[in-house]
C-alpha atoms as one frame of an Amber mdcrd trajectory, in Angstrom:
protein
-130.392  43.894 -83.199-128.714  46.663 -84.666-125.951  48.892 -85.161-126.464
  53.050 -84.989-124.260  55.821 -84.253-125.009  57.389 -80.977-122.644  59.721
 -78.896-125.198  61.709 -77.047-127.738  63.684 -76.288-129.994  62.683 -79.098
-131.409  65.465 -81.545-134.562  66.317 -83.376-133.827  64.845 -86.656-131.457
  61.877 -85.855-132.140  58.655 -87.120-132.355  55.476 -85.226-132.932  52.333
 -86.902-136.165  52.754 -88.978-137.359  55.604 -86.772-136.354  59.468 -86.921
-136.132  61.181 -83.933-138.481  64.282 -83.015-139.386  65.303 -80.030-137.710
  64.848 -76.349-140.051  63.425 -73.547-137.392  63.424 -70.676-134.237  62.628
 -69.892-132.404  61.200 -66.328-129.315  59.828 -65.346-129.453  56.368 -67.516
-130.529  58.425 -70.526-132.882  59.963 -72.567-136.949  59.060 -74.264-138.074
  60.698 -77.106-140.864  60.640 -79.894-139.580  59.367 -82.727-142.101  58.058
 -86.595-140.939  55.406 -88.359-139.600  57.126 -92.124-141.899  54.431 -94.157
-145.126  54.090 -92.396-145.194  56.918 -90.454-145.961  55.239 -87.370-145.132
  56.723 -84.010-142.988  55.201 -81.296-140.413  55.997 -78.206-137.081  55.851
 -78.074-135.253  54.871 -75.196-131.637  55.753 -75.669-129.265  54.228 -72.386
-126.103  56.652 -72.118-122.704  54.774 -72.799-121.259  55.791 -68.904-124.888
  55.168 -67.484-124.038  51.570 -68.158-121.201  51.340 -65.772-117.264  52.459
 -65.116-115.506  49.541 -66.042-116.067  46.302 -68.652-117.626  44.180 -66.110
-120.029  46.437 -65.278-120.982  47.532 -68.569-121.403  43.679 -70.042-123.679
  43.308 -66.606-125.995  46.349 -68.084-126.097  45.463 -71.274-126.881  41.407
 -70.680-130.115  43.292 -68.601-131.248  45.394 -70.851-131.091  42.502 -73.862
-132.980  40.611 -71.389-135.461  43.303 -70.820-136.057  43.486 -74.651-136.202
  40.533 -75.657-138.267  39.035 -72.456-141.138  42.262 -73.768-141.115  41.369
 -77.179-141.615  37.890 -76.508-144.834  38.432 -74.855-148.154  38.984 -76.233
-150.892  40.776 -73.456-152.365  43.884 -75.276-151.559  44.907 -71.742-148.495
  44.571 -72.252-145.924  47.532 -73.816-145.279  46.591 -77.184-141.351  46.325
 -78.241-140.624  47.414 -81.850-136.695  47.114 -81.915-133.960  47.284 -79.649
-130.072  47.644 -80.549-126.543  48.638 -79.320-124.590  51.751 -80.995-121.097
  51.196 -81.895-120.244  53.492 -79.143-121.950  50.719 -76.631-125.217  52.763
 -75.798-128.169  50.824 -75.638-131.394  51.587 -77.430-135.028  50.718 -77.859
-137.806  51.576 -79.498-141.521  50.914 -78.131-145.079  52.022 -78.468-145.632
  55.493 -77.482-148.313  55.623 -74.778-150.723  58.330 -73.984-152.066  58.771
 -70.623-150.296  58.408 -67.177-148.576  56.423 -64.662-151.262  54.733 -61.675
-148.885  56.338 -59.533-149.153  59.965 -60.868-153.109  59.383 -61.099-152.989
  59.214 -57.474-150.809  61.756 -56.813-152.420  63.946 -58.468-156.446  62.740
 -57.805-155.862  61.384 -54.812-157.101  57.680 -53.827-158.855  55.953 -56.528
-162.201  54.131 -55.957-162.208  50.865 -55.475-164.321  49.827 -58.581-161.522
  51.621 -60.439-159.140  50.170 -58.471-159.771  46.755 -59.461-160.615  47.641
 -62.802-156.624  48.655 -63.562-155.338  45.628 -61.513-157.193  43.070 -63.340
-155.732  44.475 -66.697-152.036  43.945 -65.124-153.131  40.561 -63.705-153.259
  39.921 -67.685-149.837  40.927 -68.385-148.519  39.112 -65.254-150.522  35.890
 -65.907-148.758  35.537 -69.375-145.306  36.043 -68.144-145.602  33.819 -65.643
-146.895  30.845 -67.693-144.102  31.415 -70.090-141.632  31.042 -66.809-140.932
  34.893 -66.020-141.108  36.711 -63.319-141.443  40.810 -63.442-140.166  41.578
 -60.071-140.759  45.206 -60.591-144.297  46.054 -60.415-145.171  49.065 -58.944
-147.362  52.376 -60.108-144.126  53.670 -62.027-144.536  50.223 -64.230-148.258
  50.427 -64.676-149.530  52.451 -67.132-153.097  54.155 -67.949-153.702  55.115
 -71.438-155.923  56.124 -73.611-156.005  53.709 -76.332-158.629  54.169 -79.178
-161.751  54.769 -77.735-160.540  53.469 -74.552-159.563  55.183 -71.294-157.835
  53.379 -68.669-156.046  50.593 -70.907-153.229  49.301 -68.585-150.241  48.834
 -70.125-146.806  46.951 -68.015-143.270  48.654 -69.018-139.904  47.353 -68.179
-139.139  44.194 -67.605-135.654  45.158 -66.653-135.828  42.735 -63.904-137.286
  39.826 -65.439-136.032  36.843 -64.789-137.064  33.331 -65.860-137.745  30.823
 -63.287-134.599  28.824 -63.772-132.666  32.392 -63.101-134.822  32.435 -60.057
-132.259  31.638 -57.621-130.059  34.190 -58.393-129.803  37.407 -56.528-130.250
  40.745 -58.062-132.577  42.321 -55.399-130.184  41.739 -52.825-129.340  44.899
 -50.252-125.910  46.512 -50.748-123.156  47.702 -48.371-124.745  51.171 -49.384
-128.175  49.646 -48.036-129.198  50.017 -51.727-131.922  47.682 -52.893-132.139
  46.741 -56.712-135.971  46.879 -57.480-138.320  48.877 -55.193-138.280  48.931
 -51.629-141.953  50.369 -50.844-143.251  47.536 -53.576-140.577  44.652 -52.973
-141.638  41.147 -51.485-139.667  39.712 -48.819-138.068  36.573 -50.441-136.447
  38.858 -52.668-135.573  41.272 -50.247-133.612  38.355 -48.407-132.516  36.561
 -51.463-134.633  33.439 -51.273-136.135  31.662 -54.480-138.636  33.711 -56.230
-141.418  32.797 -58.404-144.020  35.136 -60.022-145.687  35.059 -56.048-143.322
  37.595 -55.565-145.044  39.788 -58.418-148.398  39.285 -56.615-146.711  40.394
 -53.483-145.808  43.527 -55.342-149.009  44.044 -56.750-150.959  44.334 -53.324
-148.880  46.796 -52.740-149.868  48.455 -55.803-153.604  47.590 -54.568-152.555
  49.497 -51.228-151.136  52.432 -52.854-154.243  52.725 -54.870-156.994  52.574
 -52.101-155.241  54.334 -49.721-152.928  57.158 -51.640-150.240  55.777 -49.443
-146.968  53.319 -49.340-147.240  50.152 -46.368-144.497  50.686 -45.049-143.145
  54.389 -45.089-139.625  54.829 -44.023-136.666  57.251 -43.642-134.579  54.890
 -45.443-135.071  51.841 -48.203-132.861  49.711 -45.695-136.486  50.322 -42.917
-138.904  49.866 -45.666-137.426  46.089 -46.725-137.082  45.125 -43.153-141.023
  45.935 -42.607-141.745  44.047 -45.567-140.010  40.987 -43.878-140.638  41.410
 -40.434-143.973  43.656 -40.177-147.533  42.610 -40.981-149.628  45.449 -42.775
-152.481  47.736 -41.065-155.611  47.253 -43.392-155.861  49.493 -46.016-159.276
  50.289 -44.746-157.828  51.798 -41.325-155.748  54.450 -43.757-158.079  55.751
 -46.048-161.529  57.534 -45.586-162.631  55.862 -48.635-165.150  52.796 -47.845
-163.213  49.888 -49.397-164.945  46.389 -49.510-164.067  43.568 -47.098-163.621
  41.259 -49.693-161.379  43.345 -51.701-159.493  44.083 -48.433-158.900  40.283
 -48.264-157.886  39.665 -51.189-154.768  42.569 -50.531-153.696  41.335 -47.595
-154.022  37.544 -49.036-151.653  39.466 -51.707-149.155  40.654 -49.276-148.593
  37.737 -46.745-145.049  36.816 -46.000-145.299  32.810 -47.117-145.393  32.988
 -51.002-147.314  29.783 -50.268-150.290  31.984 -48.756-150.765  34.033 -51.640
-153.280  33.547 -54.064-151.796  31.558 -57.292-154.082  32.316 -60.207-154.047
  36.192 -61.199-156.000  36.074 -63.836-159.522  34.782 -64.478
């Protein structure tokens, strides 16, 4: 883990570890991404820089930030899925911004597909979700748990000659199972929710134990989303959406879309998205 400069807002030309910095592909409130080439083997990549006050007002808070993001880095690299985001480097600049560089990815978001096509088909449906059931299936064996998957996370590329290769990004939230107890996705006095509120199972919405169930959980609601071009639960506020997921069983995708969506597929979701982890189907990936 290195050591670079960084004051903010990166420039075309800046150098970051191995990689010099190009092209900007956003920038938000925590930071900044851009395209960066490594100098020696001219290999593309993106650079995630994390702003120094993005990371929190005060020590505590900043050591917090940075102890996640370290986590999220080294939990990605340490895992091997091809559907899985690849992890090249990650660092902290002298100034206490965070960095890291990772594959750069061509294609879009699941959840910008359907925004902008509409509902997907069901055959295509399945076909992305198996590919994160890959991903997911390794992290859990290896004892982590995502607790962020939702379309923002899941990734459609092109990839070689392949379209629609899934790739899972940020494992911000990981945690391992022996962290598992520990609350991060508890609501706040501002009725904020860390994680997702449309994708979020109950346990950790309440704070109980959570085991990669809770990433299955999250991924029928992906399933949902897909089929049906719509959240489960859809809310004023994230404080509504949570309770539902606690409290509220699900209307059938099929009652929501005009698209014909098989009854065994249907099944499977809602096996997904009980509210008993225990209920939930425990093998993701066959």
């Amino acid at each position: 883990m290195a050591k670079e400069k960084y004051s903010g807002p990166l420039e075309a030309g800046r150098e970051i570890c191995c990689y010099t910095v190009e092209q900007s592909l956003g920038a938000g409130g925590m930071g900044e991404v851009w395209v960066a080439k490594h100098r020696m083997l001219n290999r593309p990549a993106a650079v995630k820089m994390i702003r120094p006050q993005a990371l929190g007002s005060d020590k505590d808070s900043q050591r917090r930030a940075t102890r996640r993001f370290v986590r999220e880095a080294r939990a990605t690299a340490a895992l091997r899925s091809h559907h899985t985001i690849d992890l090249y480097d990650f660092g902290i600049t002298e100034e206490g911004a965070f960095y890291y560089i990772m594959e750069l990815l061509e294609g879009l978001g699941v959840g910008e597909l359907v925004r902008r096509f509409g509902p997907m088909a069901p055959g295509r449906a399945v076909y992305l979700l198996r590919q994160v059931c890959h991903s997911l299936d390794e992290a859990h064996e290896a004892g982590m748990v995502h607790r962020d998957i939702k379309p923002g996370n899941i990734f459609a590329c092109h990839q070689g000659r392949e379209y629609d290769f899934v790739k899972v990004l940020d494992f911000g939230l990981v945690k391992t199972r022996d962290e598992a107890t520990s609350v991060d996705g508890e609501l706040t006095a501002e009725n904020v929710v860390a994680g997702t509120p449309a994708f979020m199972a109950p346990e950790i919405a309440t704070g109980s134990p959570v085991d990669g169930r809770a990433d299955i959980y999250s991924l029928g609601c992906v399933a949902y989303w897909l089929l049906t071009g719509q959240p489960i639960f859809d809310e004023d506020t994230p404080l509504a959406v949570v309770i539902h997921h606690v409290q509220t069983d699900p209307v059938p995708p099929s009652q929501r879309t005009e698209t014909e969506i098989p009854a065994d597929l249907e099944d499977v979701i809602l096996s997904c998205l009980a509210k008993d982890p225990g209920r939930r189907p425990c093998l993701l990936y066959t």
